[in-house]
VOMAR-176791 format. One record per atom (N, C-alpha, C): residue number from 1; atom name; x, y, z. Coordinates in Angstrom, 3 decimals, always signed. Example, Ala and Ser with C-alpha at 12.3 -4.5 7.8 and 13.67 -1.06 7.14 Angstrom:
BEGIN
   nr  atom        px        py        pz
    1     N   +13.190    -5.690    +7.800
    1    CA   +12.300    -4.500    +7.800
    1     C   +13.200    -3.300    +7.800
    2     N   +12.850    -2.250    +7.080
    2    CA   +13.670    -1.060    +7.140
    2     C   +12.900    +0.030    +7.870
END
This chain:
BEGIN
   nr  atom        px        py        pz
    1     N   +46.549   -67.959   +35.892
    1    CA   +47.689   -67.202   +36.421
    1     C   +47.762   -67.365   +37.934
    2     N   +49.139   -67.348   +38.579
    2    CA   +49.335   -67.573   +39.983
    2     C   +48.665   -66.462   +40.744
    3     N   +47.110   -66.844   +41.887
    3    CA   +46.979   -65.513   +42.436
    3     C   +47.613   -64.714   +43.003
    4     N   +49.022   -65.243   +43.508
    4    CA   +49.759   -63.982   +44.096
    4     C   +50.072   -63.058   +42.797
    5     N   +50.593   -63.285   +41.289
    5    CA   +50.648   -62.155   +40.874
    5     C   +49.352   -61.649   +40.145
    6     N   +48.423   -62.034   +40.160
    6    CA   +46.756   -61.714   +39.879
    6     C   +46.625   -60.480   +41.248
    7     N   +46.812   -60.644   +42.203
    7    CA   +46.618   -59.662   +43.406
    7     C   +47.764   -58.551   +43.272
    8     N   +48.769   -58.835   +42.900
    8    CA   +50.147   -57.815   +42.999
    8     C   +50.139   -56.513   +41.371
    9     N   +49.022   -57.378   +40.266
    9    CA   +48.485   -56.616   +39.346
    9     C   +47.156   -55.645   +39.822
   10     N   +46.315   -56.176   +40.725
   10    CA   +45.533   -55.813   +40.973
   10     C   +45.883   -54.641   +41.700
   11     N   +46.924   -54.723   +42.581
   11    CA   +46.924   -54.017   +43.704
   11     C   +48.001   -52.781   +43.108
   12     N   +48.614   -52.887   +42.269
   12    CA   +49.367   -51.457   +41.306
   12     C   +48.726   -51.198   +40.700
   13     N   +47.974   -51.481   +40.310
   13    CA   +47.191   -50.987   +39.244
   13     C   +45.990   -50.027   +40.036
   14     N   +45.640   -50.039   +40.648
   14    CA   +45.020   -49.395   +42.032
   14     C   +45.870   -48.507   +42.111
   15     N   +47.277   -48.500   +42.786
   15    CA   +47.881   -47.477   +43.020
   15     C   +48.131   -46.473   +41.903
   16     N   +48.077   -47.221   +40.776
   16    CA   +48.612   -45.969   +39.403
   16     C   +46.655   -45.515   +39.105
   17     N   +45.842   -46.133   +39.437
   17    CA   +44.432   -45.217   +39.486
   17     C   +44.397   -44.174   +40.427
   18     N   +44.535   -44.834   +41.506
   18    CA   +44.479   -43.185   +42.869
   18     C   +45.637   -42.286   +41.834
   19     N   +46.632   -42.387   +42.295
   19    CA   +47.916   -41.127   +41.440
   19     C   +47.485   -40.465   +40.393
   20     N   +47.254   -41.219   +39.483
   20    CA   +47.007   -40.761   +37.936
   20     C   +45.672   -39.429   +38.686
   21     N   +44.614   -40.297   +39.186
   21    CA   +42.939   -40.002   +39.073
   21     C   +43.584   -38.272   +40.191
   22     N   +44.093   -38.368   +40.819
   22    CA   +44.405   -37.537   +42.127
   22     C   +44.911   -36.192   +40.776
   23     N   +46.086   -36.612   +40.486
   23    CA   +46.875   -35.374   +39.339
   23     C   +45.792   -34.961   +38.223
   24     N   +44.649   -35.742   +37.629
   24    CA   +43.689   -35.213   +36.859
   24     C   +42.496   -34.294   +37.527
   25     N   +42.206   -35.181   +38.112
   25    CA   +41.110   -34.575   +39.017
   25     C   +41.347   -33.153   +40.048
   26     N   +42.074   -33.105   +40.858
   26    CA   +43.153   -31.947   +41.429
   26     C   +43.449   -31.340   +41.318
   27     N   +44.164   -31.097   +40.445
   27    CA   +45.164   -30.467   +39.878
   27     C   +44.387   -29.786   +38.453
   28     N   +44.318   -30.444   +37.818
   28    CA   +43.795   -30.050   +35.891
   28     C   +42.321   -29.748   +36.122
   29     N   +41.056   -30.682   +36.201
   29    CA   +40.133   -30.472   +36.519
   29     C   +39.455   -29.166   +37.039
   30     N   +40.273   -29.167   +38.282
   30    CA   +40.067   -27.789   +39.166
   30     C   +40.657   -26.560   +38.975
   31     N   +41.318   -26.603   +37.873
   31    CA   +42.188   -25.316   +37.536
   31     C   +41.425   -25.183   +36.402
   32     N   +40.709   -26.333   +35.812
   32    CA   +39.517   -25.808   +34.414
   32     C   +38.687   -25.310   +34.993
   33     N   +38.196   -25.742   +36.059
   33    CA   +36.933   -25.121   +36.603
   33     C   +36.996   -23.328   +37.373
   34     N   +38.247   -23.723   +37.731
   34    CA   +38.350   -22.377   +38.596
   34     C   +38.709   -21.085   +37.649
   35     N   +39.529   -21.244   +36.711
   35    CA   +40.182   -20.442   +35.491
   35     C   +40.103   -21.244   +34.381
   36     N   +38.889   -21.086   +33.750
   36    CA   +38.282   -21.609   +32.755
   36     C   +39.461   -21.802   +30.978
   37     N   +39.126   -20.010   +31.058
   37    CA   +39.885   -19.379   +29.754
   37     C   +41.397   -19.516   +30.009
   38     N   +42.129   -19.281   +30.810
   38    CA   +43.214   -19.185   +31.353
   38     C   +43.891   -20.602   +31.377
   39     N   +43.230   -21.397   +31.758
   39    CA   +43.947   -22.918   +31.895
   39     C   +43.705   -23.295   +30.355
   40     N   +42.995   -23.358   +29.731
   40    CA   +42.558   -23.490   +28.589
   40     C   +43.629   -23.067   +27.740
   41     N   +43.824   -21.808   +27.742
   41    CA   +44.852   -21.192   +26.715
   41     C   +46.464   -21.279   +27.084
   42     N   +46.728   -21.020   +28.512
   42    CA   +47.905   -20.473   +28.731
   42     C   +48.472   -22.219   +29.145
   43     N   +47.514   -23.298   +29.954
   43    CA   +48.159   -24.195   +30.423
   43     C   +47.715   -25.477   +29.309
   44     N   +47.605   -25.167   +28.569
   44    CA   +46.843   -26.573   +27.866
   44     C   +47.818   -27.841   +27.742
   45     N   +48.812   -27.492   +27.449
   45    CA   +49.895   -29.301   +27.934
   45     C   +49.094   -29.794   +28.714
   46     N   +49.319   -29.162   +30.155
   46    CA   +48.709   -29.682   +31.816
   46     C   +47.409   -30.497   +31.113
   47     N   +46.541   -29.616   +30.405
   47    CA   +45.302   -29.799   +30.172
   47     C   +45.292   -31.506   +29.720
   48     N   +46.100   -31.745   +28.174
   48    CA   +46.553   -32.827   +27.630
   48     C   +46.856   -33.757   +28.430
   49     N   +47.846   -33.509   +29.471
   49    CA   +48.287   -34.305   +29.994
   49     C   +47.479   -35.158   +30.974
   50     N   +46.484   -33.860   +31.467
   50    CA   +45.263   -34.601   +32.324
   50     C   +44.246   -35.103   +31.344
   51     N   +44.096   -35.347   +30.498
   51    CA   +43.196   -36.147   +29.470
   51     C   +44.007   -37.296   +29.275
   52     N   +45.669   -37.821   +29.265
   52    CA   +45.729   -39.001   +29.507
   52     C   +45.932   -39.410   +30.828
   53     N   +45.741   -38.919   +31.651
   53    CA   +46.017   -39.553   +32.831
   53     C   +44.558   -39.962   +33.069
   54     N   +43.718   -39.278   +32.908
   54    CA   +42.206   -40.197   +32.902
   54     C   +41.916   -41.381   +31.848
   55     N   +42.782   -41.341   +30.718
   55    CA   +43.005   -42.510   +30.077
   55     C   +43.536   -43.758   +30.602
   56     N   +44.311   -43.057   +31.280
   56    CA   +45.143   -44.549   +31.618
   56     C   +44.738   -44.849   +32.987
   57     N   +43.923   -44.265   +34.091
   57    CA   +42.660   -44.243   +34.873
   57     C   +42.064   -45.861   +34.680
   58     N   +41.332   -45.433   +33.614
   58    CA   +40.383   -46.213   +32.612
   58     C   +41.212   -47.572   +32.171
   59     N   +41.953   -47.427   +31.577
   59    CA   +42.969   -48.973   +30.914
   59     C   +43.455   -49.671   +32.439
   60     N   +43.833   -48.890   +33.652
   60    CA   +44.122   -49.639   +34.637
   60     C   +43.008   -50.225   +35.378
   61     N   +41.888   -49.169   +35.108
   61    CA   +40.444   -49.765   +35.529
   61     C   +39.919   -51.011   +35.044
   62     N   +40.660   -51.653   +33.665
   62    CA   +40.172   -52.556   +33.321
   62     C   +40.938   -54.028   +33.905
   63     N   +42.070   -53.145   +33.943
   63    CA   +43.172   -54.494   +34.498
   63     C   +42.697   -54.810   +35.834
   64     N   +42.419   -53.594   +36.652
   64    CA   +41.793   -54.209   +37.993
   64     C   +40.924   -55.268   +37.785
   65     N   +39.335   -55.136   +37.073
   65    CA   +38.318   -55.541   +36.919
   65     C   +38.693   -57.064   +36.263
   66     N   +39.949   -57.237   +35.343
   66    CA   +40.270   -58.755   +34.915
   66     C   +41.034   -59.134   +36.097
   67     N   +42.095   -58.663   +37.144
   67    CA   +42.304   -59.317   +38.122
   67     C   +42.074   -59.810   +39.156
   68     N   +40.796   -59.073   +39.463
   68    CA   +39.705   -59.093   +40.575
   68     C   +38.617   -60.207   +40.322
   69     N   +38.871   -60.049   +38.754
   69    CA   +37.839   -61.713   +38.570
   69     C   +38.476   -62.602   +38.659
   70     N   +39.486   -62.826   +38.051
   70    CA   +40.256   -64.127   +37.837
   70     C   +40.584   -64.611   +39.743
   71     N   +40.861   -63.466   +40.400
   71    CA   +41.123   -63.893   +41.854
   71     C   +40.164   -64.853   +42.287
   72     N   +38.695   -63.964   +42.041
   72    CA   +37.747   -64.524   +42.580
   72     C   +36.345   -65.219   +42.321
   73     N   +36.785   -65.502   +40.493
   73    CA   +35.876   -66.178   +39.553
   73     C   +35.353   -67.247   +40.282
   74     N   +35.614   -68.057   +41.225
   74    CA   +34.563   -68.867   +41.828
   74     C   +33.550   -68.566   +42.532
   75     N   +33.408   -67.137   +43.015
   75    CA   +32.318   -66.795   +43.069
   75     C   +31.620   -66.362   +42.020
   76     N   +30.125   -66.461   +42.577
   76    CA   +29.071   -66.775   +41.242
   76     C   +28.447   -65.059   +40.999
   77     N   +28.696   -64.224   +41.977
   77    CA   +28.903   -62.830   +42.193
   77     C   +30.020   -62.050   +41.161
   78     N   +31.140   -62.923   +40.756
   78    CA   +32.354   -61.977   +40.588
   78     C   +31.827   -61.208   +39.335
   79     N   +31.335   -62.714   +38.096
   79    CA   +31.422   -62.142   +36.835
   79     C   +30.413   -60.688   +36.460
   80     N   +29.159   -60.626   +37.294
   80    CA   +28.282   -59.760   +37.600
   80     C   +29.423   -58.267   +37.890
   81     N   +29.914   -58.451   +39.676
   81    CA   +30.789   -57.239   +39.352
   81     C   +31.727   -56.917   +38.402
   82     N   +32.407   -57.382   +37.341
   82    CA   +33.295   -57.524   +36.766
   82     C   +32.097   -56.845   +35.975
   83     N   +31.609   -56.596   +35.396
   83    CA   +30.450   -56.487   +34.110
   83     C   +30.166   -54.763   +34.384
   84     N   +29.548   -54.811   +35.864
   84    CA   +29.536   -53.049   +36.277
   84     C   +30.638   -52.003   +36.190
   85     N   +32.161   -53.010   +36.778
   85    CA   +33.153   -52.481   +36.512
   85     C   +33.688   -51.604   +34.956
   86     N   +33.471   -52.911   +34.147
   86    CA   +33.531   -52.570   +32.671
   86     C   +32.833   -51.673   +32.231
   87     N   +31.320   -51.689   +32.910
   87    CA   +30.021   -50.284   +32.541
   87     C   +30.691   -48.951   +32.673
   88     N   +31.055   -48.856   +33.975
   88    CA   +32.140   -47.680   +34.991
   88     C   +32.959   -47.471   +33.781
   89     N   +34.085   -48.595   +33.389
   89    CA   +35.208   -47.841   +32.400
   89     C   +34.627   -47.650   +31.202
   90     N   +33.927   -47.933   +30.681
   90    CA   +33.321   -47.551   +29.322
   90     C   +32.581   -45.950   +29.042
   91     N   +31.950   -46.328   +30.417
   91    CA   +31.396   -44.298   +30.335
   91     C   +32.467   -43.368   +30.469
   92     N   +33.316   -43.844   +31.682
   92    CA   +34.384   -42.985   +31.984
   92     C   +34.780   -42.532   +30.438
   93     N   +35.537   -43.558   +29.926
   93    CA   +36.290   -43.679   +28.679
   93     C   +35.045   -42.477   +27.595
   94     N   +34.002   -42.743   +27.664
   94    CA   +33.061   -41.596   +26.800
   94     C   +32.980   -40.223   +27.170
   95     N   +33.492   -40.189   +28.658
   95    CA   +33.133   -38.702   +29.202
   95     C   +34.204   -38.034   +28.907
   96     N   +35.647   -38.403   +29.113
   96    CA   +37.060   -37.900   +28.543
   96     C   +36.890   -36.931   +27.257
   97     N   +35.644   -37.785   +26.174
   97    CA   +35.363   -37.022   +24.851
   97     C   +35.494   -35.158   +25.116
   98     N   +34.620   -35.170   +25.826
   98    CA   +34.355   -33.563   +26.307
   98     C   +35.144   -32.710   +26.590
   99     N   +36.385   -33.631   +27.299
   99    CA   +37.494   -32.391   +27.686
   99     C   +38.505   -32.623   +26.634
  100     N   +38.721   -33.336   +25.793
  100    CA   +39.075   -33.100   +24.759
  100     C   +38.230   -31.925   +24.098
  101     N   +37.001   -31.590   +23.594
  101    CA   +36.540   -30.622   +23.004
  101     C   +36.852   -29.778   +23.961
  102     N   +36.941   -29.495   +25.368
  102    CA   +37.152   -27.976   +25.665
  102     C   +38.495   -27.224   +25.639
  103     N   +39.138   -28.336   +24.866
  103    CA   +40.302   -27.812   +23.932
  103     C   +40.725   -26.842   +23.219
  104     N   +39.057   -27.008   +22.233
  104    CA   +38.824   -26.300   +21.355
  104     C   +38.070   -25.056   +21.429
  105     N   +37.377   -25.202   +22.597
  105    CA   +36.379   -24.028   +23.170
  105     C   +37.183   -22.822   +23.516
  106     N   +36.434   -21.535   +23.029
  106    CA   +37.743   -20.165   +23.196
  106     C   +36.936   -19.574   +23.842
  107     N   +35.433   -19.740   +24.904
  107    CA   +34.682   -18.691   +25.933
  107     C   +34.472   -19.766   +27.641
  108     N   +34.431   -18.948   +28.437
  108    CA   +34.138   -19.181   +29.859
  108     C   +33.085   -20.301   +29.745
  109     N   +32.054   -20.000   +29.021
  109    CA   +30.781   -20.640   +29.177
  109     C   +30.811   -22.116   +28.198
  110     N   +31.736   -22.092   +26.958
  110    CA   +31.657   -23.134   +26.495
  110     C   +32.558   -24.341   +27.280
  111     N   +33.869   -24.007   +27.916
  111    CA   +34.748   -24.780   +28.365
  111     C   +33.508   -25.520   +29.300
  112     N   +33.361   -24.365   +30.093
  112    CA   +32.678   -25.072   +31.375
  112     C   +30.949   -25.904   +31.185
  113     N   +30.597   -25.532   +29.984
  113    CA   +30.038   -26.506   +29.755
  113     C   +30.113   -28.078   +29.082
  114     N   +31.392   -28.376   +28.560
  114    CA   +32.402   -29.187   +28.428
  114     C   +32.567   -29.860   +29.680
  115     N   +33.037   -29.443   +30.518
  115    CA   +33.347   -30.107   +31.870
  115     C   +32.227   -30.348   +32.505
  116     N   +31.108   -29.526   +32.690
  116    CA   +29.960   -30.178   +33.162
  116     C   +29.566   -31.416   +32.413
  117     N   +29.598   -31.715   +31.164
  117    CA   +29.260   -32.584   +30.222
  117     C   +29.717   -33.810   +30.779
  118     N   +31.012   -33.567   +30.872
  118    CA   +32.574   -34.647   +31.465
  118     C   +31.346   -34.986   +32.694
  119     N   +31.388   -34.043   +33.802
  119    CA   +30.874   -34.597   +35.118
  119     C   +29.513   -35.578   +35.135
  120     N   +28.688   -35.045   +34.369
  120    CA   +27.652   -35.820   +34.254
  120     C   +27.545   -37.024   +33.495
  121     N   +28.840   -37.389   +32.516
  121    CA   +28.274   -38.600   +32.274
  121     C   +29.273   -39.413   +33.183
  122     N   +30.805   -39.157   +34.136
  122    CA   +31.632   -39.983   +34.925
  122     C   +30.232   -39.794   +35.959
  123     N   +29.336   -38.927   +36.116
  123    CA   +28.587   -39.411   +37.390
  123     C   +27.339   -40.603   +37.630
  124     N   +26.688   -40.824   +35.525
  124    CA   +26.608   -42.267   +35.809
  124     C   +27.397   -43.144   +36.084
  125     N   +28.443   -43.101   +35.665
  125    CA   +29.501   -44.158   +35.534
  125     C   +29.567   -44.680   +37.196
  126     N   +29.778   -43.289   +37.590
  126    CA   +30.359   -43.718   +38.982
  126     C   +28.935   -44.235   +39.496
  127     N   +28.116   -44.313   +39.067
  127    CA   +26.374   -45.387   +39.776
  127     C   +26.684   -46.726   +39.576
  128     N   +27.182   -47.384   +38.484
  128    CA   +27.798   -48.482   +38.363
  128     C   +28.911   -49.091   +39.078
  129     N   +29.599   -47.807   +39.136
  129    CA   +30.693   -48.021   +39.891
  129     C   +30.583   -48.700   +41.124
  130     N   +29.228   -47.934   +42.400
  130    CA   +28.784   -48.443   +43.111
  130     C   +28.021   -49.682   +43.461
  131     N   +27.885   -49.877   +42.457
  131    CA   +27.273   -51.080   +42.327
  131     C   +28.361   -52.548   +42.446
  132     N   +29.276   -52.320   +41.448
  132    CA   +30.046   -53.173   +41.205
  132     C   +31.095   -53.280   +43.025
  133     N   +31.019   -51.825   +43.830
  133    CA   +32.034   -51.827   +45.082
  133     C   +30.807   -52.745   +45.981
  134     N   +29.568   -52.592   +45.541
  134    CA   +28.546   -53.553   +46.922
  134     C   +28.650   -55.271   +46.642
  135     N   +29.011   -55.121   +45.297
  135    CA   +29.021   -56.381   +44.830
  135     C   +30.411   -56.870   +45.624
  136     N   +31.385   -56.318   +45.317
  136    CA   +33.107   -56.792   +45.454
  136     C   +33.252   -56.503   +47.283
  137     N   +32.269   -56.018   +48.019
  137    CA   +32.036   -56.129   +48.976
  137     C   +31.874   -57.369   +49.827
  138     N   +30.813   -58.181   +49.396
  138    CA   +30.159   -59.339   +49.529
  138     C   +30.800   -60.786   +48.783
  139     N   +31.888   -60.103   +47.909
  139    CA   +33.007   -61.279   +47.420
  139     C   +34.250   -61.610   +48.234
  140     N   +34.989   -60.322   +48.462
  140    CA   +36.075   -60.597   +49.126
  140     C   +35.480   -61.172   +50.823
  141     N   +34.856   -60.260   +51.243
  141    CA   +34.578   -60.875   +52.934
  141     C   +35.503   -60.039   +53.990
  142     N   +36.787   -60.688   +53.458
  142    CA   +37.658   -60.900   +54.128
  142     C   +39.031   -60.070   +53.404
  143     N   +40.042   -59.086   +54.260
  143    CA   +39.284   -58.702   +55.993
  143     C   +38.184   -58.075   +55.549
  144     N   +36.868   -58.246   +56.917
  144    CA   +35.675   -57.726   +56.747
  144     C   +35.753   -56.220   +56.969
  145     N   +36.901   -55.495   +57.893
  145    CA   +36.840   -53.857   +57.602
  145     C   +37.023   -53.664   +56.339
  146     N   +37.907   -53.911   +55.632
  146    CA   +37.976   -53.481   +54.708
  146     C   +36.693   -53.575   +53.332
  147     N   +36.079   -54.507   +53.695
  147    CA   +34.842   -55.077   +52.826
  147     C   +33.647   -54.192   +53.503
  148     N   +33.870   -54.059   +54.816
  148    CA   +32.594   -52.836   +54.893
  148     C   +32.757   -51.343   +54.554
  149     N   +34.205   -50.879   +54.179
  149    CA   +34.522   -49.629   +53.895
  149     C   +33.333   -49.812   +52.239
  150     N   +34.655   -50.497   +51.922
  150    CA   +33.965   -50.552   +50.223
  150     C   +32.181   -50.743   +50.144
  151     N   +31.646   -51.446   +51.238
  151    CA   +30.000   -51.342   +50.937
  151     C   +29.812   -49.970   +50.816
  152     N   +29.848   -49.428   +51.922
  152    CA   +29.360   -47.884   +52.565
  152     C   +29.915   -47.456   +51.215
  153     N   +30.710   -47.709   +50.582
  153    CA   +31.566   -46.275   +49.528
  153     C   +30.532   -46.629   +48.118
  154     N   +30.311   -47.946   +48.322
  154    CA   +29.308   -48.273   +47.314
  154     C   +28.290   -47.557   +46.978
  155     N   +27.300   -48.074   +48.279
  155    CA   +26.118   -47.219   +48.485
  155     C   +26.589   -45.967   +48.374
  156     N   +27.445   -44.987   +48.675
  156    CA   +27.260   -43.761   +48.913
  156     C   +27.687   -43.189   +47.206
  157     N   +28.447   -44.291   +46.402
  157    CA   +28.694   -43.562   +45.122
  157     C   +27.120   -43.708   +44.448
  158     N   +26.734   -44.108   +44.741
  158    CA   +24.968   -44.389   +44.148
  158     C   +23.902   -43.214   +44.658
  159     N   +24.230   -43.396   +45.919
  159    CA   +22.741   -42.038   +46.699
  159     C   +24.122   -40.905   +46.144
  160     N   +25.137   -40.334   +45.956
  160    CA   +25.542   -38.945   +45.356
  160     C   +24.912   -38.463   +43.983
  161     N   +25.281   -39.940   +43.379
  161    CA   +24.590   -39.506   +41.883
  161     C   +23.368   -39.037   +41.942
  162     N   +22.455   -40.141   +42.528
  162    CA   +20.603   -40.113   +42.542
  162     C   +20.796   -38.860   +43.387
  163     N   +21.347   -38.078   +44.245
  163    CA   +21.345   -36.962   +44.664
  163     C   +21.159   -35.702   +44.168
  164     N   +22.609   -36.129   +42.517
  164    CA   +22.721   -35.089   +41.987
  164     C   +21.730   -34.431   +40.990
  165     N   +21.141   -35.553   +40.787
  165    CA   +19.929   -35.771   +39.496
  165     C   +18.374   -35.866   +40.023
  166     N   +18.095   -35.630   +41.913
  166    CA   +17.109   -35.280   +42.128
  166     C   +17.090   -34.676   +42.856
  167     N   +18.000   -33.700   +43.670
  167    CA   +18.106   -32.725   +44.188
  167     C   +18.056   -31.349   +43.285
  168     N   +17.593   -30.403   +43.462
  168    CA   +17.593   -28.933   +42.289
  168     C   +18.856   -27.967   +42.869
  169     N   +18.168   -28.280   +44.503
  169    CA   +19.944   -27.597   +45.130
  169     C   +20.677   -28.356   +45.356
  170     N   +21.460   -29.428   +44.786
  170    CA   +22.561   -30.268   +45.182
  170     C   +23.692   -29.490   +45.996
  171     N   +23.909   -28.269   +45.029
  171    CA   +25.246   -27.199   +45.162
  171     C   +25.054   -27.396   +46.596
  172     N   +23.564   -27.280   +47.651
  172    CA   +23.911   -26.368   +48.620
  172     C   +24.699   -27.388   +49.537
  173     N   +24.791   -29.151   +49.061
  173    CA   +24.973   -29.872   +50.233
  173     C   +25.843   -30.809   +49.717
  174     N   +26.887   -30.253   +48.631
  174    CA   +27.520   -30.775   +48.061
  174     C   +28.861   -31.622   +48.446
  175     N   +29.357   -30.207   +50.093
  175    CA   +30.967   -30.593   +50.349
  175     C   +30.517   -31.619   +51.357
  176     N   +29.384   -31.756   +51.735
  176    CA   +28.912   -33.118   +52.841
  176     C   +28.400   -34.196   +51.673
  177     N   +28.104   -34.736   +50.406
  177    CA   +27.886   -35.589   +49.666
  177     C   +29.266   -36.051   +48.889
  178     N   +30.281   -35.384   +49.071
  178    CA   +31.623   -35.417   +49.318
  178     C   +31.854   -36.132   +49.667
  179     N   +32.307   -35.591   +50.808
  179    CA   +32.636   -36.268   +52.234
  179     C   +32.003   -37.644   +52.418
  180     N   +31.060   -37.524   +52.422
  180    CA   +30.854   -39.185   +52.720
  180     C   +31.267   -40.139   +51.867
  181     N   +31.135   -39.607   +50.095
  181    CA   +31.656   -40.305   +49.146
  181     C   +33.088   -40.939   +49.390
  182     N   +34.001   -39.694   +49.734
  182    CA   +35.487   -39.412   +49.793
  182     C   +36.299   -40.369   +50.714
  183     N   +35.224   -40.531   +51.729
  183    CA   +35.671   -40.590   +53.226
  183     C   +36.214   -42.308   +53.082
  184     N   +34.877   -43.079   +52.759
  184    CA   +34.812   -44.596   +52.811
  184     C   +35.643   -44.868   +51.560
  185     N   +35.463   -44.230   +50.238
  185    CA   +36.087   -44.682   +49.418
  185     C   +37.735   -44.788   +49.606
  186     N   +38.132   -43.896   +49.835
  186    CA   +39.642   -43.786   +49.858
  186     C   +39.960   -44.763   +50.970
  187     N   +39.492   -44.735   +52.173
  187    CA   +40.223   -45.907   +53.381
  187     C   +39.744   -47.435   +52.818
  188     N   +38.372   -47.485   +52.139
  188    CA   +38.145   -48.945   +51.553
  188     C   +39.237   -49.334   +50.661
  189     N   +39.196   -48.568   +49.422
  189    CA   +40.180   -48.780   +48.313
  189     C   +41.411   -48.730   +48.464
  190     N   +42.264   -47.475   +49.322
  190    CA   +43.457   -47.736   +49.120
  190     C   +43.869   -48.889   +50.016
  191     N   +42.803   -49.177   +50.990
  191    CA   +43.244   -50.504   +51.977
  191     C   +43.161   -51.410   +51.160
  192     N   +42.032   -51.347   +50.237
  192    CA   +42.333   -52.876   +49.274
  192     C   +43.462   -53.027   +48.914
  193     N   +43.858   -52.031   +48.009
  193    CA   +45.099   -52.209   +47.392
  193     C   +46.414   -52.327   +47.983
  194     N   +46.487   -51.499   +49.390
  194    CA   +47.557   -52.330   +50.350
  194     C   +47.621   -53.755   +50.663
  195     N   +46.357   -54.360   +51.054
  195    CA   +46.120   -55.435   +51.017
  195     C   +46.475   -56.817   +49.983
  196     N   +46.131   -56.358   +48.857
  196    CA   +46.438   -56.996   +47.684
  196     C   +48.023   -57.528   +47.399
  197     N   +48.180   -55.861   +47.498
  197    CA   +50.012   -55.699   +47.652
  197     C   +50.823   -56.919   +48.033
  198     N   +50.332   -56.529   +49.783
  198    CA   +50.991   -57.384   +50.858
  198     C   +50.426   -58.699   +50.967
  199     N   +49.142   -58.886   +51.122
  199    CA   +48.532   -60.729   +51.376
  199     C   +47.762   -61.426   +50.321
  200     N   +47.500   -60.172   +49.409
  200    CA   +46.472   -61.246   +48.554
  200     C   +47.091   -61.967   +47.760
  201     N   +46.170   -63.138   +47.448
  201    CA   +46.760   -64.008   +46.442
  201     C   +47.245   -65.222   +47.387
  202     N   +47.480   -65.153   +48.509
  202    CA   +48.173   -65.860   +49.720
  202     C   +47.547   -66.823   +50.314
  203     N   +46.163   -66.262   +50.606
  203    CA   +45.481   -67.134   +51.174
  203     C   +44.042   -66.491   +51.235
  204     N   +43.412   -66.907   +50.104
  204    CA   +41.993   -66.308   +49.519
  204     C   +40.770   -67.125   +50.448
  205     N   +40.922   -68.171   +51.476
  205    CA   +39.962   -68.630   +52.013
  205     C   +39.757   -67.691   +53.399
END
C-alpha cells in the first residue's frame, strides 16, 4: 500500500483512539468510580456506550499497529513492536470483560470491584504498551522530538505499572505517576499523529 495512505490510516486512527479513549475513560469510567450504584443504574446507556468506545479503542489499536508496520517493516525492530502492540490490544480487549459484568452488579462494592479488575489487567497491558512506545521510538527517529516524547512515555508507562504492583501506598503518589505518564504521552502521541496526518508517508528517510 502507498505510504502516504499507510500514514493518513495511521494517523486517524490515532485520532479516533485519543476521542473515543478520552469519552470512556473521563467521562464513564469516572462517573463509575465516583457514583458507583448511581451510574450503574440510572446512567447505564452512557455505561454501554463507554464499553464500545473502548472497543473500538482496541480495533483502531490494531489498525495503528498494521500501519505502523507496513510504514516501517524494513526495520528489523518494527515486527517486534508490532507484536507488543497486539499484546496491549489483546489484554485491553480482556479487561473490557469486567465492565461489562458491572452491568450486572447491584452493590457499591461489587461494581467497584469490577472496575478495579478492568484497571489491573489494562495496567499490564499498558507494560507492553511501553514497551512497544521504546521500541517505535528507536524506529521512527525522525523528527527526533517527537521520538523522544514517545521514549520517556514508554518508560514511564512501564515504571507506573511496576509502581502500582510494588508500591503498598501507590494511592499516596498517584496524581504525580500520572502526570508523568500523561504528560509525555499525550505531546508524543498526539504529535505523532499530527505528524502522520501532515508528512508521513512523504518522506520516511
Amino acid at each position: 500500500m502507498n505510504p502516504r495512505l499507510l500514514s493518513l490510516f495511521a494517523g486517524v486512527s490515532y485520532l479516533i483512539i485519543f476521542f473515543t479513549a478520552i469519552f470512556a475513560n473521563f467521562l464513564v469510567l469516572e462517573s463509575i468510580q465516583k457514583e458507583p450504584l448511581a451510574t450503574i443504574q440510572e446512567n447505564q446507556l452512557m455505561v454501554r456506550f463507554g464499553i464500545i468506545a473502548f472497543l473500538v479503542t482496541v480495533v483502531f489499536d490494531v489498525v495503528v499497529a498494521w500501519a505502523l508496520y507496513e510504514l516501517y517493516r524494513d526495520n528489523i525492530l518494527s515486527g517486534l513492536s508490532t507484536l507488543f502492540r497486539m499484546m496491549h490490544a489483546a489484554i485491553m480487549g480482556v479487561s473490557i470483560f469486567a465492565l461489562v459484568n458491572s452491568l450486572s452488579s447491584t452493590t457499591v462494592h461489587e461494581i467497584l470491584k469490577q472496575v478495579e479488575i478492568f484497571n489491573t489487567i489494562w495496567l499490564i497491558g499498558l507494560f507492553f504498551f511501553g514497551i512497544h512506545l521504546i521500541l517505535l521510538s528507536k524506529i521512527i527517529k525522525k523528527p527526533w522530538v517527537i521520538a523522544i516524547f514517545i521514549l520517556i512515555a514508554g518508560v514511564m508507562y512501564m515504571v507506573d505499572t511496576a509502581a502500582h504492583f510494588l508500591l503498598s501506598n501507590y494511592d499516596k503518589y498517584g496524581s504525580i505517576f500520572l502526570a508523568l505518564v500523561a504528560i509525555p504521552s499525550v505531546i508524543g502521541e498526539m504529535s505523532l499523529a499530527v505528524w502522520l496526518l501532515i508528512k508521513g508517508g512523504k518522506n520516511l528517510d
